[in-house]
TORTI-163261 format. One record per residue (C-alpha): x, y, z. Coordinates in steps of 0.001 Angstrom, whole numbers, padded with zeros to 6 digits, always signed. Example, Ala and Ser with C-alpha at 12.3 -4.5 7.8 and 13.67 -1.06 7.14 Angstrom:
+012300-004500+007800;+013670-001060+007140;
% end
This chain:
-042065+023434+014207;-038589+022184+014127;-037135+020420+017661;-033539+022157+018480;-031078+021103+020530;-028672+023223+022375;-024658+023074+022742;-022935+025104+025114;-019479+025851+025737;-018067+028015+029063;-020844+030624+028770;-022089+030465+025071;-024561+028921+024103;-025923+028007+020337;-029007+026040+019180;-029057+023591+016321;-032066+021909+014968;-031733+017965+016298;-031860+016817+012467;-028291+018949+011761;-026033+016084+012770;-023351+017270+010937;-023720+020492+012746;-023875+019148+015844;-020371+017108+015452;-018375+020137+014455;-019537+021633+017621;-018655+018584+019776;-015123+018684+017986;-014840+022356+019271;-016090+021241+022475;-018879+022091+022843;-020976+020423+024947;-024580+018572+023864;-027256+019661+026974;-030137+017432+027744;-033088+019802+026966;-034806+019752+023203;-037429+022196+022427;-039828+022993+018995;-039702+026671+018344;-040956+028556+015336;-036551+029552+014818;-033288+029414+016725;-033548+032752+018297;-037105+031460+019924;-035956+027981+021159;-032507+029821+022427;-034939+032153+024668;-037094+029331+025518;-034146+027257+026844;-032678+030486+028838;-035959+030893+030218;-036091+027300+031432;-032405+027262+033100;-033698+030819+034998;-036249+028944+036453;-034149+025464+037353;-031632+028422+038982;-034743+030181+041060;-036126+026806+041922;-032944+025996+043248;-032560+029299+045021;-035864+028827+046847;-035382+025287+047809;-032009+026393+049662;-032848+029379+051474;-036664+027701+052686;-033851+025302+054352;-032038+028108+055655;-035100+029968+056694;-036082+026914+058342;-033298+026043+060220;-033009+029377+061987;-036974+029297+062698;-036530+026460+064356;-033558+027495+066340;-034953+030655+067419;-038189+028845+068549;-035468+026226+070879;-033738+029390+072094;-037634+030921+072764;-038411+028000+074729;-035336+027711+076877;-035509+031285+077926;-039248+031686+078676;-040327+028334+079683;-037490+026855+081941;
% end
């Protein structure tokens, strides 16, 4: 399977196999820009779903990680403002 790498400009994004150098400079000179994430896939429309599937989950991870904070923080005030009514 061939290893692609993926350009991406504003919100489009394209996939180039990594050997396609020449490719991949006429896309930099457009501006695209070169992302960090190289994947084998059987063809271009594979490794382009592959890659969307991966940023979904960066984005959800993300998502999670922020609101467990916020959930967090108001647990823990709720449980101060719990204490300072019932105990004192």
């Amino acid at each position: 399977m061939p290893e692609y790498c993926f350009f991406k400009k504003g919100n489009h994004i394209t996939a180039l196999e990594k050997t396609d150098t020449a490719g991949a400079f006429a896309l930099t000179n457009k501006g695209y820009e070169k992302q960090f994430e190289e994947l084998n896939a059987a063809d271009v429309k594979r490794a382009l779903a592959r890659f969307i599937d991966i940023r979904k989950e960066e984005q959800t991870t993300t998502h999670s990680f922020v609101t467990g904070a916020v959930f967090a923080s108001l647990l823990v005030g709720v449980v101060a403002v719990a204490y300072w009514l019932f105990i004192k």
